[in-house]
C-alpha positions as CSV (number, residue, x, y, z in Angstrom):
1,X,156.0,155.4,106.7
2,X,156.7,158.2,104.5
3,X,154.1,159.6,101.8
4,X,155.2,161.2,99.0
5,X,151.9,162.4,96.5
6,X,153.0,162.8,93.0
7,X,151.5,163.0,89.5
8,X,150.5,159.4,88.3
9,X,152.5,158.2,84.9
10,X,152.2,155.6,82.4
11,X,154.2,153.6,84.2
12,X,152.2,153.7,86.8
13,X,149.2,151.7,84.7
14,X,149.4,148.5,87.1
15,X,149.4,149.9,90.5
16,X,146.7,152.4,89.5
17,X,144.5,149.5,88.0
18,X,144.7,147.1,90.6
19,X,144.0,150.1,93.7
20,X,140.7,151.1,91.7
21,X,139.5,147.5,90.9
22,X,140.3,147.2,95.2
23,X,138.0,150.6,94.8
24,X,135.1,149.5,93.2
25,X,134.9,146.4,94.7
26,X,135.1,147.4,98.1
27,X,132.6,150.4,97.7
28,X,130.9,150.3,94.7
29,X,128.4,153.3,95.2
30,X,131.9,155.4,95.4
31,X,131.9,155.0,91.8
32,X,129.9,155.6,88.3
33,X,132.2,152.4,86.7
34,X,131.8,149.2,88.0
35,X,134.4,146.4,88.2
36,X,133.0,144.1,86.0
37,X,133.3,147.2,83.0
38,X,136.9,148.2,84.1
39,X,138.6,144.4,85.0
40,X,139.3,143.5,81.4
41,X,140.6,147.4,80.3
42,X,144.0,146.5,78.7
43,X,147.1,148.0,81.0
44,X,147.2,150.0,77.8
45,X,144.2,152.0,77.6
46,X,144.5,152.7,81.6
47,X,148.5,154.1,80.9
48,X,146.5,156.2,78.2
49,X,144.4,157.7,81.2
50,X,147.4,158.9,83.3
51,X,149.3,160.5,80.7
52,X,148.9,164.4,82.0
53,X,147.6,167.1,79.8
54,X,147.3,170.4,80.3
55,X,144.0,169.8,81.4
56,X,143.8,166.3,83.0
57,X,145.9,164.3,85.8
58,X,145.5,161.8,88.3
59,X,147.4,161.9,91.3
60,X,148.4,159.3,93.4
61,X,149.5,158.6,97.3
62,X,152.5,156.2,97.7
63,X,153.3,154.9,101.3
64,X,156.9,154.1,101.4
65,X,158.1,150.8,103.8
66,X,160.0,148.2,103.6
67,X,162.0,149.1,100.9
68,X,159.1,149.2,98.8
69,X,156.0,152.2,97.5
70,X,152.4,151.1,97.6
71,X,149.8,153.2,95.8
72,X,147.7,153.8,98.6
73,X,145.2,156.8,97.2
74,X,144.7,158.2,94.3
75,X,142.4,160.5,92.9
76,X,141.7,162.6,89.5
77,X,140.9,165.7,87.7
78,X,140.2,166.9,84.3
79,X,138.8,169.9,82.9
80,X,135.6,170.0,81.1
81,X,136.1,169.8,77.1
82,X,133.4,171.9,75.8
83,X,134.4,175.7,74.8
84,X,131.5,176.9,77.3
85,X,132.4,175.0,80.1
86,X,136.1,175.4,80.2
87,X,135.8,177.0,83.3
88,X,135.2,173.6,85.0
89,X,136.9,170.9,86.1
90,X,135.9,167.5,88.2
91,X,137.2,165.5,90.4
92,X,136.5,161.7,89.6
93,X,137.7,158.5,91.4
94,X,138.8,159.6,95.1
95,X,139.9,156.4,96.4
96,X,142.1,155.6,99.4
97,X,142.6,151.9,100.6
98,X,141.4,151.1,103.8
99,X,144.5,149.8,105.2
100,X,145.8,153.8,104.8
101,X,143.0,155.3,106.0
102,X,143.1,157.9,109.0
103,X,146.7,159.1,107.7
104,X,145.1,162.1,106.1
105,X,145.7,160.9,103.0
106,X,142.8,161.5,101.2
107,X,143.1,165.5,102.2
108,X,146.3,165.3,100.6
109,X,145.0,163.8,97.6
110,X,142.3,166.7,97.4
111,X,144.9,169.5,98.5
112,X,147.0,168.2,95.2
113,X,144.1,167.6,92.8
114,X,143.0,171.8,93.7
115,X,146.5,173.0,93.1
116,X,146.5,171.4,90.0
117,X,143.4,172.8,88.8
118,X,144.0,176.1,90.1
119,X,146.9,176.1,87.7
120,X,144.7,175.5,84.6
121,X,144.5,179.0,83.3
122,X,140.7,180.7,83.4
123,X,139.2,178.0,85.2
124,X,136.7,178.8,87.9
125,X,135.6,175.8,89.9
126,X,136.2,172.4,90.2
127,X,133.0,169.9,90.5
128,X,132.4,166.5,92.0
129,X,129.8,164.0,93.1
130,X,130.1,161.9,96.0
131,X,127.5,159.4,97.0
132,X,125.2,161.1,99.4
133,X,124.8,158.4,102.0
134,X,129.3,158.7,102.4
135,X,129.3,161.2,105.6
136,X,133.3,160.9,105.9
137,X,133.8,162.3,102.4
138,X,131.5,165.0,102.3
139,X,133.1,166.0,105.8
140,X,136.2,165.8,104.1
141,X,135.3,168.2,100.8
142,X,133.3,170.3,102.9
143,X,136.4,171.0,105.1
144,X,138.3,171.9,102.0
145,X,135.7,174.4,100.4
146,X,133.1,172.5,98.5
147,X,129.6,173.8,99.3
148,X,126.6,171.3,98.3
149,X,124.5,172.5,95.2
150,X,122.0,169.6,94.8
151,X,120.9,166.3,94.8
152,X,120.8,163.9,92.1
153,X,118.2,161.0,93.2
154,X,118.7,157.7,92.3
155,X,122.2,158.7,90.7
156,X,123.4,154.8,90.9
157,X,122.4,151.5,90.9
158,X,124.0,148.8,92.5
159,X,122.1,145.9,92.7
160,X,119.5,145.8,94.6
161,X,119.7,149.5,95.6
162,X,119.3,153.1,93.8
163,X,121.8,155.8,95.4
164,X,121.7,158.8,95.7
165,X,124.5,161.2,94.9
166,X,125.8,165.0,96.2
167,X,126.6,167.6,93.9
168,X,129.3,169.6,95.6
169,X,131.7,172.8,94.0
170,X,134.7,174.2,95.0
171,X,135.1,178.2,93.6
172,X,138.4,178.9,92.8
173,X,140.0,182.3,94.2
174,X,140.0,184.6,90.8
175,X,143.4,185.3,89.5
C-alpha cells in the first residue's frame, strides 16, 4: 500500500475525528483530552482545527488500497501564541492506528510535523510531552532529536491511575 503524508483540510474533519476518538480510546494516557470531552465536538469545530495557519497544522498518514485512503496517522503542530514564546512550537496528538503500525509511519509523521515548523520563520524549537511509561515513542523522538528536559509527575489521570509524562525538545538548526 502506498502512503502519501499530506497537510490535513477541512474536509478532512471526519476521518480526522473518528482516528483520534480510535486514539483516545485505545490509549488514553497518549492524550491530555479524553473521549468522553471530544465525542460530541461538532464536525464543525474539528474542520476549524485543521484549517492551516501560518503557525498551526495537522498532518495526516493515508494508506492507499483498495481503491480507497484510510487516515492511518496523524499528528499536529502549532506555534506557541504568546509574543515571548514565539520561538516555540509543540507537537500534540501523535497517533497512529494499530493496524498501520511498524510501517514507519509515525517517523513520517514526525519528519513532516519538523519541516513544517522549521519553516515558521524565528522559531527555535519544537516541544512535546509523551507519557513517560510509552518506551516506543520516546525511542521514536529520541531517534529524531528530541533530548528529555524533565519530568512532570502525575501529569494525567486516568481512572484509577496518575501518569506520568516526559518533557522532550527538539532545537532547530539556526537559520
Amino acid at each position: 500500500m502506498p502512503t502519501q503524508i499530506r497537510l490535513l483540510t477541512p474536509a478532512d474533519a471526519g476521518a480526522f475525528q473518528a482516528l483520534r476518538l480510535e486514539g483516545l480510546l485505545e490509549t488514553p494516557t497518549a492524550f491530555g483530552s479524553s473521549f468522553e470531552e471530544e465525542r460530541e465536538l461538532p464536525l464543525a469545530t474539528i474542520a476549524g482545527r485543521l484549517a492551516a495557519t501560518p503557525g498551526k497544522a495537522v498532518i495526516g498518514a493515508f494508506e492507499h488500497g483498495d481503491g480507497a485512503a484510510a487516515l492511518a496517522g496523524v499528528v499536529g503542530v502549532m506555534r506557541e501564541d504568546k509574543v515571548k514564546q514565539r520561538h516555540k512550537a509543540f507537537v500534540w496528538g501523535m497517533y497512529v492506528a494499530p493496524a498501520y503500525r511498524g510501517r514507519r509511519l509515525g517517523r513520517q509523521l514526525m519528519a513532516q510535523a519538523l519541516a513544517v515548523a522549521a519553516a515558521m520563520p524565528d522559531l527555535r524549537q519544537v516541544t512535546l510531552s509523551v507519557t513517560a511509561a510509552n518506551a516506543p515513542a520516546i525511542a521514536l523522538y529520541e531517534s529524531m532529536g528530541f533530548r528529555r528536559y524533565g519530568v512532570e509527575p502525575q501529569a494525567l489521570y486516568v481512572a484509577p491511575d496518575y501518569h506520568d509524562n516526559l518533557e522532550m525538545v527538539h532545537m532547530l538548526a539556526p537559520r
